[in-house]
C-alpha positions as a Markdown table, in Angstrom:
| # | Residue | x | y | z |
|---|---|---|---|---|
| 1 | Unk | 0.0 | 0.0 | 0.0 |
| 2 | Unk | 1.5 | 3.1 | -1.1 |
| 3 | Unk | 0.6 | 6.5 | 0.2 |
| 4 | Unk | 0.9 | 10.0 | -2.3 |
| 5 | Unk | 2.6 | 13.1 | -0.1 |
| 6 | Unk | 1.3 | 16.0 | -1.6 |
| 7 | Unk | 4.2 | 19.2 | -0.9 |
| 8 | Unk | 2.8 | 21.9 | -2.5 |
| 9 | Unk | -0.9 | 22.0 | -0.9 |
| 10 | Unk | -2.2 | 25.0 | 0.7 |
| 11 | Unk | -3.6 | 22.8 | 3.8 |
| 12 | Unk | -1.8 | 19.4 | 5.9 |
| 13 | Unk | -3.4 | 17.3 | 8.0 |
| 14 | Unk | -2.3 | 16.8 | 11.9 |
| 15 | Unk | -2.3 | 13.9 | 13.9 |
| 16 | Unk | -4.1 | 13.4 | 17.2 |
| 17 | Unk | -1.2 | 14.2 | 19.0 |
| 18 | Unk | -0.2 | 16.7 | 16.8 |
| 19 | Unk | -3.4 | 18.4 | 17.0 |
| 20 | Unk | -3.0 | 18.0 | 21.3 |
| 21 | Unk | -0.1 | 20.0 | 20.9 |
| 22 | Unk | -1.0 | 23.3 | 19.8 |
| 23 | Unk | -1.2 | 26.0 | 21.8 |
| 24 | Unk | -5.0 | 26.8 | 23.0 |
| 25 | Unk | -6.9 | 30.3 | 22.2 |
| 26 | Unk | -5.5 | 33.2 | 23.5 |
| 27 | Unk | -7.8 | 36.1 | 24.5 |
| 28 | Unk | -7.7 | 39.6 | 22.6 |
| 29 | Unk | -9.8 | 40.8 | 26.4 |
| 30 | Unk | -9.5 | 38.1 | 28.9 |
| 31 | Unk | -12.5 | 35.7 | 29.5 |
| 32 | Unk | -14.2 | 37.8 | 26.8 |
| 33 | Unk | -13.2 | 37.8 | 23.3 |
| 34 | Unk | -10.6 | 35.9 | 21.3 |
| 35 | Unk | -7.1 | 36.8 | 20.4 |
| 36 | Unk | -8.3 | 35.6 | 16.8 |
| 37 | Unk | -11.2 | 35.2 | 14.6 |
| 38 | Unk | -14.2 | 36.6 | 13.4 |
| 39 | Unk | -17.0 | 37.9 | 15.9 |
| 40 | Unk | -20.6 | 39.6 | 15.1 |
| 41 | Unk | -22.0 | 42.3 | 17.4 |
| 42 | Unk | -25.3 | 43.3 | 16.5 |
| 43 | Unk | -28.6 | 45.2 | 18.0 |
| 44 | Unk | -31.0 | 47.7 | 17.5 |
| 45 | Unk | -30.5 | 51.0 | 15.5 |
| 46 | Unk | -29.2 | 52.9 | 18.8 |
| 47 | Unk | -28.6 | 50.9 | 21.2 |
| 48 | Unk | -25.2 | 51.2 | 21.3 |
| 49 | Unk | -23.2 | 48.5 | 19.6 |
| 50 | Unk | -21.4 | 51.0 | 17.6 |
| 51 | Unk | -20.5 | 52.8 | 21.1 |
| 52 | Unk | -19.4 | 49.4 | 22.7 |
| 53 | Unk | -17.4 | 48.1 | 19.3 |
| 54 | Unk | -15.1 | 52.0 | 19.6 |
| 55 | Unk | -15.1 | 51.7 | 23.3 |
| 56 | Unk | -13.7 | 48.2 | 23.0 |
| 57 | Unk | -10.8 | 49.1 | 20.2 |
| 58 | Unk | -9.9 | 52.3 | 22.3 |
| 59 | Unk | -9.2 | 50.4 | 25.1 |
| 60 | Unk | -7.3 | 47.8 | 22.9 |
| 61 | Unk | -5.3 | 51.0 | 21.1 |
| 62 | Unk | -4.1 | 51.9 | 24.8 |
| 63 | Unk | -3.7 | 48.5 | 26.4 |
| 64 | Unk | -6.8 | 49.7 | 28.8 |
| 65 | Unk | -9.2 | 47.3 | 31.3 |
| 66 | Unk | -12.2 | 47.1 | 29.0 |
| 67 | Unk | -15.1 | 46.5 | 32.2 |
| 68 | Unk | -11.8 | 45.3 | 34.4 |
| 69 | Unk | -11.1 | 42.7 | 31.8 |
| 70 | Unk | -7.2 | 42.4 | 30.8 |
| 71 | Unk | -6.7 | 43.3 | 27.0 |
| 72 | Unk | -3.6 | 42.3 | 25.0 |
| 73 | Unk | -2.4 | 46.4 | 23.3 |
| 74 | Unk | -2.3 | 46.5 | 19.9 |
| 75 | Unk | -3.3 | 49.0 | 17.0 |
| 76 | Unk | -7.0 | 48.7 | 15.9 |
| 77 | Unk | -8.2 | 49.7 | 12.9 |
| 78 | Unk | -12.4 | 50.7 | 11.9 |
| 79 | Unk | -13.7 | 50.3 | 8.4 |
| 80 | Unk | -16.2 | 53.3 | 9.0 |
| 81 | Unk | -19.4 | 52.9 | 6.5 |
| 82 | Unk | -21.8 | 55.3 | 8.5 |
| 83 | Unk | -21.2 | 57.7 | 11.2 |
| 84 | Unk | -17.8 | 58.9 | 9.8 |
| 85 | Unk | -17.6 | 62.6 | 11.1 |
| 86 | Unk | -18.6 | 61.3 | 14.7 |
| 87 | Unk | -15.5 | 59.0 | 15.3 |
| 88 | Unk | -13.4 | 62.1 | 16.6 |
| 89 | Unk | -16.2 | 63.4 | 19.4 |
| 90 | Unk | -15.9 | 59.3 | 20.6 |
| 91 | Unk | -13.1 | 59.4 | 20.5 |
| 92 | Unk | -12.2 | 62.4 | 22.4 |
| 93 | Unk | -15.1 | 61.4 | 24.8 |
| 94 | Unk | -13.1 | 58.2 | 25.4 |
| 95 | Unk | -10.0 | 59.9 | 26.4 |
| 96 | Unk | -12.0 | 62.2 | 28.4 |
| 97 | Unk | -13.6 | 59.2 | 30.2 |
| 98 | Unk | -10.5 | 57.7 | 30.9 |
| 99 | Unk | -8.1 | 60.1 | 31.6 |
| 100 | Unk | -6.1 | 58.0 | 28.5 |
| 101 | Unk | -4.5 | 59.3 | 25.2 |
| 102 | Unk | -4.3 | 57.2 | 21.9 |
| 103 | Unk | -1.7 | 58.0 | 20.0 |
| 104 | Unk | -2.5 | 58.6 | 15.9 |
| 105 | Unk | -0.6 | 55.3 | 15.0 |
| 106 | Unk | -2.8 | 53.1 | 17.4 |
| 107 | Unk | -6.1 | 54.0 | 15.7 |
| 108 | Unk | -7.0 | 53.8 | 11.9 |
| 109 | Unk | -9.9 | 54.5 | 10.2 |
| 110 | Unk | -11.0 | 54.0 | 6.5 |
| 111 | Unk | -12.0 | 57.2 | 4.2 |
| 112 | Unk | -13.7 | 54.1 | 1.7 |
| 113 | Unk | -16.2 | 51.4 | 2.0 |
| 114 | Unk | -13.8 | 48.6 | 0.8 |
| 115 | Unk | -16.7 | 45.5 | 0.0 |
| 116 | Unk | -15.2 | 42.9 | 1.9 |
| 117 | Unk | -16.7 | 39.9 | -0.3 |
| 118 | Unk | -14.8 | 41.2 | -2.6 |
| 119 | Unk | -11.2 | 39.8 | -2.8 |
| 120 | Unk | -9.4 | 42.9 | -4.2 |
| 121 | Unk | -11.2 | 45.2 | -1.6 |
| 122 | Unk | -9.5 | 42.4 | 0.8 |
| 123 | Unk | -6.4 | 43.1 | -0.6 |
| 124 | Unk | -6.5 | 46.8 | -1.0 |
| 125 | Unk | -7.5 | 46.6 | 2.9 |
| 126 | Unk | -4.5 | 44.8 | 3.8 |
| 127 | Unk | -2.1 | 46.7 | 1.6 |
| 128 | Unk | -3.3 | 49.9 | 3.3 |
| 129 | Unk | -2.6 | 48.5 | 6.7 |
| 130 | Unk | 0.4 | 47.0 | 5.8 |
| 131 | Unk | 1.3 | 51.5 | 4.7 |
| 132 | Unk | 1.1 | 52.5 | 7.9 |
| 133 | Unk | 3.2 | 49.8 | 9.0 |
| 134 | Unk | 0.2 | 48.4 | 11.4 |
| 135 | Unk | -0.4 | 45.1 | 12.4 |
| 136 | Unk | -3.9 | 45.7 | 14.2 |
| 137 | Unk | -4.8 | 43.5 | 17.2 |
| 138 | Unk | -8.4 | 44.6 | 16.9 |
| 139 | Unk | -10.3 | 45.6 | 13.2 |
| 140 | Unk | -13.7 | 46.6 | 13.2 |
| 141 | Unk | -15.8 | 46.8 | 10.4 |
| 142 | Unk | -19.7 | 49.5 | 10.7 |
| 143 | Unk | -21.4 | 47.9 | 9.2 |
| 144 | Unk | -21.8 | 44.4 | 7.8 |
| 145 | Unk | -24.5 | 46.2 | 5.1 |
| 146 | Unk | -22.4 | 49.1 | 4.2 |
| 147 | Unk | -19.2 | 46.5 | 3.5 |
| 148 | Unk | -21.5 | 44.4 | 1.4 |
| 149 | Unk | -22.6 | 45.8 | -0.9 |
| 150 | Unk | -23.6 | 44.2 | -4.3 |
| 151 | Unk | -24.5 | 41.0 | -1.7 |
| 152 | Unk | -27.7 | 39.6 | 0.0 |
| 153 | Unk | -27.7 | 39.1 | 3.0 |
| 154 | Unk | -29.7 | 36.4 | 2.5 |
| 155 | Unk | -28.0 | 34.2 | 0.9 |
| 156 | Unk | -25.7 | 31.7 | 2.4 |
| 157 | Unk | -23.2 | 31.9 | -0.3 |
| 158 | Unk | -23.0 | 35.8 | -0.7 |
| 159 | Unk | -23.1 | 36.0 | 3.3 |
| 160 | Unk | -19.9 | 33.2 | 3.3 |
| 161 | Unk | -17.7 | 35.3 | 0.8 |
| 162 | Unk | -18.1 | 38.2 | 3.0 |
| 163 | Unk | -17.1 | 35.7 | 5.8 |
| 164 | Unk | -14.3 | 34.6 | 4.4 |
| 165 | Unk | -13.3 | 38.2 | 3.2 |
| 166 | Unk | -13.4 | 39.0 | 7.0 |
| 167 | Unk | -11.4 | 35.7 | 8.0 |
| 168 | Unk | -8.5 | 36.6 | 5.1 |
| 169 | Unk | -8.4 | 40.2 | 7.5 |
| 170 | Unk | -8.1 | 37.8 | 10.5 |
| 171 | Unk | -5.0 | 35.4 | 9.0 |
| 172 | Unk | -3.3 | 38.2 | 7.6 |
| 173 | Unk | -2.7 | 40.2 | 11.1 |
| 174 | Unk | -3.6 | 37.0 | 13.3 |
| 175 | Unk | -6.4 | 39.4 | 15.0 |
| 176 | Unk | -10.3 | 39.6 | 15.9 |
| 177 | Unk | -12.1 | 41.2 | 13.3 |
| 178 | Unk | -15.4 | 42.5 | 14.9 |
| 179 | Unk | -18.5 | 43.0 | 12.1 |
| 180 | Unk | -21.6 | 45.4 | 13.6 |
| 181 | Unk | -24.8 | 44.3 | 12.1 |
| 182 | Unk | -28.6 | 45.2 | 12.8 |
| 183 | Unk | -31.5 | 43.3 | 13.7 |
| 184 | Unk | -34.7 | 42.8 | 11.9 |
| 185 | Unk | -37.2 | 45.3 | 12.1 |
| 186 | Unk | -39.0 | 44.2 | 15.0 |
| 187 | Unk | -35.5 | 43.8 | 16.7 |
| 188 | Unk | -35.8 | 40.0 | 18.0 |
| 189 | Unk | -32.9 | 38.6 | 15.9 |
| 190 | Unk | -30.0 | 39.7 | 13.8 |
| 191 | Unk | -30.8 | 40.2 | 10.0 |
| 192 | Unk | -30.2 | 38.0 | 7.0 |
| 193 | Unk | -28.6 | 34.4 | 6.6 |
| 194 | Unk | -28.4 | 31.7 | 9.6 |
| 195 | Unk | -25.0 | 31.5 | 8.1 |
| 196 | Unk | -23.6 | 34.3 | 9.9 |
| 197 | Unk | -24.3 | 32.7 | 13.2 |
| 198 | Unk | -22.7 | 29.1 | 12.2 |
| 199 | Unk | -19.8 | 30.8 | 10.6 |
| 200 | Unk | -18.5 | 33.5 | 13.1 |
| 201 | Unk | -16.3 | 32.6 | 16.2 |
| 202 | Unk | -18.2 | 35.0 | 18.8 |
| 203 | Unk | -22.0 | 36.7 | 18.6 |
| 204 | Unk | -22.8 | 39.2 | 20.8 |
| 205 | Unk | -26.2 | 40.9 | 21.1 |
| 206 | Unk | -26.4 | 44.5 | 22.5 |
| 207 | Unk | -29.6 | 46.0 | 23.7 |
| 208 | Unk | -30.8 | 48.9 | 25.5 |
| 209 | Unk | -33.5 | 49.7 | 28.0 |
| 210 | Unk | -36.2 | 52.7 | 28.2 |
| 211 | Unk | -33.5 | 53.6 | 31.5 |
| 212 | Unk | -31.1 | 53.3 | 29.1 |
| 213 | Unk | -28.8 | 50.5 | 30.1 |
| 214 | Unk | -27.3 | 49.0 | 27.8 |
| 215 | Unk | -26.8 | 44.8 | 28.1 |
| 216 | Unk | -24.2 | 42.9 | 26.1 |
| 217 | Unk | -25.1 | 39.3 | 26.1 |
| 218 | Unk | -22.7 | 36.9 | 24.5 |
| 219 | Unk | -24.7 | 34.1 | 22.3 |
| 220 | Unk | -21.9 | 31.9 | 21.3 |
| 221 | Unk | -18.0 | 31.5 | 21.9 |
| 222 | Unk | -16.4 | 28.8 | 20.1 |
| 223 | Unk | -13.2 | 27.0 | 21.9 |
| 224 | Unk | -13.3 | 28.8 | 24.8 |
């Protein structure tokens, strides 16, 4: 019996033993989010996911306890879609907050919509990044539908090349790349495919009260 060793594939298969070996997940904020991966944060129009997703990358830009969970420093980087004259006035606030400065090299943000289903979008995005001489612990993209366009968020397939547009981000700087996405209308789920729940590492669901308190409730975590 003869076996064929392929050299030149893009994958390899590990043993058992091989596979016990590797190191385990790391956390990007301890006990919360991953070191790596893809992770969707969605909620309500308002109800602050946008405000939790910059809160969270400002305190990973200045290696600050994000609600007195550890984070690992590192650039982060926002792929703005909506909102973009506002990121200043957060981030300001933040700094305000927190008695904390971020320095211009520890926070990017995009002047484009790059479509992230779309591989040379993916690459432009990288090469970018790679220009300012970045390697982001944290990228964020607001919002899944303002990334994706041309796509229906429908469909499994169109949903999975955004996915894996967001993943090739991930690889490439071994980081968590955080999409925000909306619910449906009458706010009881997240909108479009099932495939963006069995396809990211972490959801998280943010919603606010009349008092306005804001929850964050985390509706998967895979490996930890």
């Amino acid at each position: 019996l003869h076996f064929l060793v392929v050299t030149n594939s893009h994958f390899q298969f590990l043993s058992r033993g091989e596979l016990a070996s590797l190191p385990p997940p790391t956390f990007l904020v301890d006990r919360m989010l991953p070191k790596k991966g893809v992770g969707l944060i969605y909620g309500e129009s308002g109800c602050g996911k946008t405000f939790f997703a910059i809160s969270l990358a400002c305190a990973v830009a200045t290696g600050t306890d994000f609600f007195d969970c550890d984070t690992e420093q590192g650039s982060a980087a926002l792929l703005v879609g909506e909102g973009y004259f506002g990121i200043p006035k957060r981030l300001a606030a933040w700094e305000i907050r927190h008695k904390t400065l971020i320095t211009d090299a520890a926070f990017l943000v995009t002047d484009g919509r790059p479509r992230l289903a779309v591989a040379t979008d993916v690459s432009d995005v990288i090469e970018s990044i790679r220009a300012r001489d970045a390697k982001p612990r944290l990228i964020v993209v607001d919002t899944l539908a303002t990334h994706f366009a041309g796509g229906n968020e429908n469909e499994a397939k169109d949903v999975g090349l955004f996915l894996d547009g967001a993943r090739k981000l991930s690889d490439e700087f071994e980081c968590l790349v955080l999409v925000i996405h909306h619910t449906i209308k009458d706010g009881s789920n997240y909108r479009g495919s099932y495939a963006l729940k069995a396809n990211v590492d972490t959801l998280l669901r943010v919603e606010a009260s009349n008092l306005g308190v804001v929850t964050v409730t985390c509706e998967k975590q895979k490996d930890f």
